[in-house]
Each structure stands twice: as structure tokens, then as C-alpha cells.
C-alpha positions in Angstrom: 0.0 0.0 0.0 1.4 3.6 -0.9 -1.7 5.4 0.3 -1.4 7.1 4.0 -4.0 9.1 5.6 -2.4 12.4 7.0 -5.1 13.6 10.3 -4.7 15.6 13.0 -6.9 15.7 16.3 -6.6 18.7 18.9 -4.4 18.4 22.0 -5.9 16.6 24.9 -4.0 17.6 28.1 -0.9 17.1 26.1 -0.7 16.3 22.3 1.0 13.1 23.6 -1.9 12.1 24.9 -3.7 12.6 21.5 -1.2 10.4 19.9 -1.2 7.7 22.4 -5.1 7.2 22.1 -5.4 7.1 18.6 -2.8 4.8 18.3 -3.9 2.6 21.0 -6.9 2.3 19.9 -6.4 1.7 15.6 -2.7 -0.3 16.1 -2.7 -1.9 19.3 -5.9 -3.0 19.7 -7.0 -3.5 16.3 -4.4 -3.4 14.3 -5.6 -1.2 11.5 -3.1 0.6 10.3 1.0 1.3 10.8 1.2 5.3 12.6 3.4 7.8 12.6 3.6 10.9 14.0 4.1 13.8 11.9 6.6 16.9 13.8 5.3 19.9 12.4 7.3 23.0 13.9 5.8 26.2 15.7 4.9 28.3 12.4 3.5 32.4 12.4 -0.4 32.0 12.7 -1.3 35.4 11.3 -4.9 36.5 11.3 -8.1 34.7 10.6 -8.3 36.0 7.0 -4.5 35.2 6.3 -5.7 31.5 7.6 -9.2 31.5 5.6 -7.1 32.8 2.0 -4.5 30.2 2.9 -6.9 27.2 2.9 -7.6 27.9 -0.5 -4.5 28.6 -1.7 -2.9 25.8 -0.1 -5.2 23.3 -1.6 -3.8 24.8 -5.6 -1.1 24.3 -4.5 -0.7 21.2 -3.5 -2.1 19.8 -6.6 0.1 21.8 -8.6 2.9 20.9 -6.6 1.7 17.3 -6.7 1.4 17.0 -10.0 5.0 18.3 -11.0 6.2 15.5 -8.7 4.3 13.1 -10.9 5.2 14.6 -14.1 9.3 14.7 -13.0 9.1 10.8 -12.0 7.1 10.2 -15.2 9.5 12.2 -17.6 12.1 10.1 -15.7 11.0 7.2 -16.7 10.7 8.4 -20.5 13.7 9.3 -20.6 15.2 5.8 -18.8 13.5 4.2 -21.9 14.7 0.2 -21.5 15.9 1.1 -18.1 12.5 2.1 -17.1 12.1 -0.9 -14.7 14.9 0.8 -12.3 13.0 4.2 -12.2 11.2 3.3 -8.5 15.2 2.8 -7.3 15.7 6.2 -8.8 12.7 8.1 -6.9 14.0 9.6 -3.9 13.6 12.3 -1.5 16.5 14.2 0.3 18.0 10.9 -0.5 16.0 8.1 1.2 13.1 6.4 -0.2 9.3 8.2 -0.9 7.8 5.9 1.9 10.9 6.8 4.9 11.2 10.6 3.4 7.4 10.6 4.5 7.4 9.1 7.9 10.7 10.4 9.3 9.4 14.2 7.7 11.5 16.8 9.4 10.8 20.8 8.2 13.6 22.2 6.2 14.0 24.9 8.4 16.6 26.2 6.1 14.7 26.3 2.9 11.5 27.4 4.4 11.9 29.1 8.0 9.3 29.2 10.2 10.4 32.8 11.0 8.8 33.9 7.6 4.8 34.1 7.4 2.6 30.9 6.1 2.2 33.2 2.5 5.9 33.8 2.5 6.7 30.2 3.1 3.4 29.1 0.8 5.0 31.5 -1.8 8.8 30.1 -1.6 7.4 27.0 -2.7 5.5 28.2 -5.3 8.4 30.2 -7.0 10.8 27.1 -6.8 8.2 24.5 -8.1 7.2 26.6 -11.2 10.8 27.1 -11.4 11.1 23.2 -11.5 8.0 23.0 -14.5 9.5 25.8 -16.3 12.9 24.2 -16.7 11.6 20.6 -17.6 9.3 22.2 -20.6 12.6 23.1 -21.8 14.9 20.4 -21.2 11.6 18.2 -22.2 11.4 19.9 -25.7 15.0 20.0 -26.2 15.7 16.3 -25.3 12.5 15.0 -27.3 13.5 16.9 -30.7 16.6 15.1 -30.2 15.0 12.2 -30.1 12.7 12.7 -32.8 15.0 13.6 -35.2 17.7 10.6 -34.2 14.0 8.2 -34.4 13.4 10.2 -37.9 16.6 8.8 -39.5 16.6 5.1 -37.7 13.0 5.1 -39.6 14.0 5.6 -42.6 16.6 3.2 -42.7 14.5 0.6 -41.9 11.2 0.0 -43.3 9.6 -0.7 -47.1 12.4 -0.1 -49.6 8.9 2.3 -51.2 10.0 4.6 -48.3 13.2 3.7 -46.7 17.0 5.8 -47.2 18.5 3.2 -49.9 22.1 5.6 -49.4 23.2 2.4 -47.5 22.1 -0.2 -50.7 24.1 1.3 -53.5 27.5 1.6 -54.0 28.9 4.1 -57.0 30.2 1.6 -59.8 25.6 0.8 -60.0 24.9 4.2 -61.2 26.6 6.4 -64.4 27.8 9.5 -63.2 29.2 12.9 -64.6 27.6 11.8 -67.9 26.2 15.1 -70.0 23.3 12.7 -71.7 23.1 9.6 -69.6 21.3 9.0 -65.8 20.4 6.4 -63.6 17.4 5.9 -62.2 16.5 3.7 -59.1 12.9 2.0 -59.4 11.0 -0.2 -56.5 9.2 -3.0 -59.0 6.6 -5.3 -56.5 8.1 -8.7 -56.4 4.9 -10.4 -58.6 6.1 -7.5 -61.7 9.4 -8.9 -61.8 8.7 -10.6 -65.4 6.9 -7.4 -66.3 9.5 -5.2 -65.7 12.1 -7.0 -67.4 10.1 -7.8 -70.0 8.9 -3.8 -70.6 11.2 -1.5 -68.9 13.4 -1.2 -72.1 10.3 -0.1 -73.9 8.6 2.7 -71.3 10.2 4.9 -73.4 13.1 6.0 -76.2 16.3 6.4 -75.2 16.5 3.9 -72.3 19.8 1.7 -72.2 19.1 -2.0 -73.6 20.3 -4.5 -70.5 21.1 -1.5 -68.3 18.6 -2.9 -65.6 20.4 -4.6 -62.2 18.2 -6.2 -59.2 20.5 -4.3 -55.8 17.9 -5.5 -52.5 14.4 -6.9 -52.0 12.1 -6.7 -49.0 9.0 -9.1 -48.4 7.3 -6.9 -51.0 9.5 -4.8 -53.3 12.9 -5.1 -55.2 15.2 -2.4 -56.1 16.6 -2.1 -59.6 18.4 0.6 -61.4 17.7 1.7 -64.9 20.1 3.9 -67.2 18.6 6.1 -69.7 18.5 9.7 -71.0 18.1 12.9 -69.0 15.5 14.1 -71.4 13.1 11.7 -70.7 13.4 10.7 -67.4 10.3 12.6 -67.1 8.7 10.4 -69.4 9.5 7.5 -68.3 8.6 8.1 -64.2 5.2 8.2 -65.9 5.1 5.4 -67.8 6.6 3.5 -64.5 3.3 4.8 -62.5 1.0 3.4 -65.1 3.0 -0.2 -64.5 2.7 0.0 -60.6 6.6 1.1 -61.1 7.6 3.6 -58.6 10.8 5.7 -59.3 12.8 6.7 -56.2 13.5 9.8 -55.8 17.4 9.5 -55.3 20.7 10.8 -56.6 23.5 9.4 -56.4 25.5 11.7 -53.8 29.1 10.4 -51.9 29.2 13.7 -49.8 25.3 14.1 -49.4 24.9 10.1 -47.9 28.2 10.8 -45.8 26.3 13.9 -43.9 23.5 11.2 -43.4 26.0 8.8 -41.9 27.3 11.4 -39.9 24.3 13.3 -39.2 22.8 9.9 -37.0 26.2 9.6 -35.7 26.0 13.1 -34.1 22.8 13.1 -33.3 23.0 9.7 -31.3 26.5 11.0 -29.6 24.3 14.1 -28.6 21.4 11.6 -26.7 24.0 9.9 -25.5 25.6 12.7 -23.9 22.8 14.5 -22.6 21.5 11.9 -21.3 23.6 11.7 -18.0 23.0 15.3 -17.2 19.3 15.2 -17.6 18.7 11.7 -15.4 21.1 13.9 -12.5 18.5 17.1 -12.8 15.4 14.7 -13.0 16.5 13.0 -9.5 17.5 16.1 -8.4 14.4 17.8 -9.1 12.0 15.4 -8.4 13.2 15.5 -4.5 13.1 18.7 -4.6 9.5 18.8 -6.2 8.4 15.9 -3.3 9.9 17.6 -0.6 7.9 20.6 -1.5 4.4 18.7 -2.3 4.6 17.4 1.7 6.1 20.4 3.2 2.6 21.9 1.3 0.6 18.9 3.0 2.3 19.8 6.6 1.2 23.5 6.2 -2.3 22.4 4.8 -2.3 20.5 8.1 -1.4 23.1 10.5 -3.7 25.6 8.7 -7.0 23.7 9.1 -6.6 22.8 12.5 -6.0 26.1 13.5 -9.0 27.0 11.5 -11.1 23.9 13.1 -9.6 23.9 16.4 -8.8 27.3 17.0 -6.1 28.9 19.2 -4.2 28.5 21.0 -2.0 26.3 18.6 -3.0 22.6 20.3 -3.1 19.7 17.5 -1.3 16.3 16.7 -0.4 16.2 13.6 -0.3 11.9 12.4 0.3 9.9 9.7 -1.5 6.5 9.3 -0.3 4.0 7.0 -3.7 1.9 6.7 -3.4 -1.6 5.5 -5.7 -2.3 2.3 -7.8 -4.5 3.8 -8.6 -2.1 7.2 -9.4 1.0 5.3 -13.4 0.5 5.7 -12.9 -0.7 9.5 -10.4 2.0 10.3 -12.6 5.1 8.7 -15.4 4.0 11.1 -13.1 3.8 14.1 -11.5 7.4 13.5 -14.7 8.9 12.9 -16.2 6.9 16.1 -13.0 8.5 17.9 -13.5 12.2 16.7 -17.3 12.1 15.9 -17.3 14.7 19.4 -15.2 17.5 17.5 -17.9 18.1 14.6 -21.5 16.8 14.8 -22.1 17.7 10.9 -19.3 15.1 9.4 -20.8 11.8 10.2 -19.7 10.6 6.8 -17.3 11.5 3.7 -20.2 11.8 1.2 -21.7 14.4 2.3 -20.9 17.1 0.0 -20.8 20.4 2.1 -19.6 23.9 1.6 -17.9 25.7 4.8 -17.0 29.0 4.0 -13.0 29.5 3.8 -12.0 25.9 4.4 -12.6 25.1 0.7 -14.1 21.8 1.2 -17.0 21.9 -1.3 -18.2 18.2 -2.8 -14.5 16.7 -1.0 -14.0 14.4 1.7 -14.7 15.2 5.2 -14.3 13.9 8.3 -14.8 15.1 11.9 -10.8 15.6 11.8 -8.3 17.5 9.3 -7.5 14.5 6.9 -5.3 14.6 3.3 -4.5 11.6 1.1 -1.2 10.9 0.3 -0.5 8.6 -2.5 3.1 8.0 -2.4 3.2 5.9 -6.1 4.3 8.2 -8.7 4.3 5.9 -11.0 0.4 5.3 -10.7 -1.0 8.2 -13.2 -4.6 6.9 -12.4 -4.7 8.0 -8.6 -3.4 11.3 -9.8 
């Protein structure tokens, strides 16, 4: 299971109190679910309104901030391509694993001190997420033209021989070249015309070299002959092809021109295969960085609504249940047994209510502060 249920309840005499009852009464007892608690540091309160704004905000941004987490992890794994299945190895946070990252949280007091307000702090985070999205629409778009353009070539030296680059099937002595009056012409002839086109190629049109025709590669469907005749009626004789089911290549014969192709997928798969290093480095990089930022977001969410539900003076546990998939049902109705004394309203989560400034319209709610955390970023559908 990669779902855990972030809650907080207010203080009872102490907020160690608060902790040891729930988690006598859904672990020890029953066995419901794996808890942790969840050390959230003494942040500026501000005034009512600053709290009622925040709620909204907060709740933007943590699906914003979410889903650049998700979109990191799932570039990642682009970009891994046939190493894809060591991406989850690859999806940390400040270096340890998404599931101990998220049960040993500490604040990052020095990336977002609790000396600054909740909107500075909210803000900070906002800044260096878009920051994060901003910079992987550009590496993105520059890695994936790369690609495209190395994918482009590979293409079209596979494939029908109708379509394919044929530079790699001829060699110079097949065609005439620097001749004034004379060119060769390369023609794809479907296998069941081969007694066809030797029987009639000589006679498409005037001018075309008796015998000149040479079989150089075949496919499951096509062969590829060359033809010699006149420049003047090449023209002429492309036309008289089409009428046959003859299809003339469009290809010159060109050392320097199919060297630069050679060449040009040599470069551009050095390029892939230099950028790709760099790129995995900023993806890990910035994926922690992105996670980090999404919880740190679900801490102040947290700390924001109990203030708002509780009131002051600043008395909650903040918790994080890891329920097991079987529990969920059983552990819901033991929680809301446990809290149902804080709000008489939230008997059940589908209710859909609208409380002015907590922003909980048509969402789940519960008699305590509760988020979802869904910890598999490689699950698109819970996103």
C-alpha cells in the first residue's frame, strides 16, 4: 500500500496524549493501520483572513505541486526508456526512499523558516516548483526533438524499400555518373512484376539503355533495380513506371550528401548519449526537490486547518496512518467513532458540504483534518 492518511486531532492535556489514544486504539488494539507521527514546527499564525485565504491557496497548491512530482518521476521514466524498470530505485527524496522521506518528515527549516509568514513560506514554494516546470518544458522539448529527429533517420533506414533511405544499398560503380546525356534511375518493382518489368522497362520509353537494368535488395514486397537512360526523358519515363505500378525513387547518387547522413545519426546519437547523464542527475535532483515541496505543502495544509477547526491557541497532533488495504473501511469507522465529538455535521465523507473558507466543497470530510497521500508516482490513475 502507498496510500497514507495524513489527520490531525486537537491536544488533549498534552498532544502526547492525542497520539497515544489514537494509536492505542487503531494499532494496538486493532491493528488497523502502521502510525506515525508527523513533527510539524511552531509556524507564524497570522490573522483569521491570512488562515481562511491560505486554505484555498494551499489546496492549488498542492495539486500543482503534486502534479509536477508526478510529471518529474514520469519524464524520468521516459527518458530511462529500456531502463524504465529501475526508475522506482531512482525516486527519492533528500535521498531516502518516498515511503521513509514521508514518515521520518523533518521541516527544512533552512529552505522554508518558520520565522517567515505561512504566505511567505506558501510563496517560496511556489516560486521554486514553477521554477522546477518551467525548466523541464525546456529540457523536455529539447531532449525530445533530439530524439525525434535521431527516431526520424533510424526510420527511414528501416522499413519498405517504397520509403526507406537506400544511401546504405548502393554503391557508385551501380549508377553512371558525370555523364552530360546519360542518368540512372533507381525503381522499387513489386516482387509479382518482376517478369513485367524485365520484359517492358526497355520499352517505357526512347532512349533507355538496352540490358542497363540490375536487381541491388528486396524486401517481403519490393525489389530495387536501377535503370540507365536519357536525361531528357526521365520525365517520361517516371510516368510510364506509375502506369505499371513502377515507382521511381526519388534518389541521386551523392558520396558527400549520404556521408552527412551517416554522420548526421552519428552526431545526433553521440548528442542523446551525452545529454542523457546530465538530464537523469537534474530529474532525480528535481524530483526530490519537487516531493519535498508537495509534503512540506501537506504539513502547512495541516497546520492551517486545524488552526482553523480547532482554534487557538495552537494545540493539535499532527499523524500519519499508513492503513493496510484490507482495514481501510474498518479504520474510517473507528476514527470517525473516535472524533465524531469534535464536529457533529461530518458523520460521513459523502456528504458534500460547503464551509466558507476551508474550501471543502463536494470533498472528503471527516470530523478531523484528513489529506491523502498517494506516495506511487508511478500510478498516473490515482493522480
Amino acid at each position: 500500500m502507498t496510500e497514507y492518511w495524513l489527520i490531525s486531532a486537537p491536544g488533549e492535556k498534552t498532544c502526547q496524549q492525542t497520539w497515544e489514544k489514537l494509536n492505542n486504539e487503531v494499532s494496538q488494539q486493532q491493528n488497523l493501520s502502521v502510525n506515525y507521527k508527523l513533527n510539524i514546527p511552531d509556524l507564524k499564525v497570522g490573522t483569521l483572513d491570512v488562515l481562511v485565504g491560505m486554505s484555498d491557496d494551499l489546496g492549488k497548491l498542492d495539486a500543482f505541486c503534486e502534479g509536477i512530482a508526478r510529471k518529474v518521476a514520469q519524464y524520468l521514466g521516459d527518458v530511462l526508456e529500456e531502463q524504465r524498470d529501475k526508475l522506482q530505485e531512482n525516486l527519492l527524496a533528500n535521498g531516502m526512499d518516498l515511503n521513509t522521506y514521508l514518515t521520518r518528515f523533518q521541516w527544512d527549516m533552512a529552505k522554508y523558516p518558520i520565522k517567515q509568514s505561512l504566505k511567505n513560506i506558501a510563496d517560496i514554494i511556489s516560486k521554486q516548483v514553477s521554477q522546477i516546470d518551467s525548466d523541464l518544458k525546456s529540457k523536455a522539448s529539447n531532449y525530445n526533438n533530439l530524439k525525434q529527429n535521431l527516431q526520424s533517420l533510424e526510420r527511414k533506414a528501416t522499413g519498405s524499400l517504397l520509403t526507406r533511405n537506400i544511401g546504405d544499398m548502393v554503391k557508385k560503380e551501380d549508377f553512371v555518373l558525370s555523364s552530360e546525356y546519360l542518368q540512372t534511375v533507381v525503381v522499387c518493382v513489386p516482387k509479382q512484376f518482376y517478369p513485367e518489368w524485365k520484359l517492358k522497362y526497355e520499352t517505357l520509353t526512347d532512349m533507355v539503355v538496352p540490358r542497363s537494368t540490375s536487381l541491388l535488395a528486396e524486401d517481403n514486397e519490393y525489389g530495387l533495380f536501377t535503370v540507365t537512360l536519357f536525361k531528357r526523358v526521365v520525365d517520361e519515363f517516371k510516368h510510364h513506371c506509375r502506369e505499371h505500378k513502377f515507382i521511381v525513387r526519388d534518389f541521386v547518387y551523392d558520396e558527400e550528401q549520404l556521408m552527412a547522413g551517416k554522420n548526421e545519426i552519428s552526431k545526433l546519437e553521440a548528442d542523446k548519449k551525452r545529454q542523457f547523464g546530465p538530464l537523469v542527475r537534474w530529474l532525480k535532483v528535481n524530483f526530490s526537490e519537487a516531493f519535498t515541496a508537495w509534503i512540506h505543502v501537506k504539513a502547512l495544509r495541516v497546520f492551517v486547518e486545524s488552526v482553523l477547526r480547532y482554534g487557538l491557541p495552537v494545540n493539535f497532533q499532527a499523524m500519519l496512518l499508513h492503513p493496510y488495504k484490507k482495514t481501510m473501511k474498518r479504520l474510517r469507522d473507528v476514527l470517525n467513532q473516535l472524533y465524531s465529538h469534535l464536529d457533529n455535521t461530518a458523520y460521513t465523507a459523502e456528504k458534500e458540504i460547503d464551509i466558507p473558507g476551508l474550501g471543502l466543497a463536494s470533498q472528503e470530510y471527516y470530523p478531523y483534518v484528513f489529506y491523502k497521500i498517494n506516495v506511487d508516482m508511478l500510478d498516473v490513475a490515482k493522480f
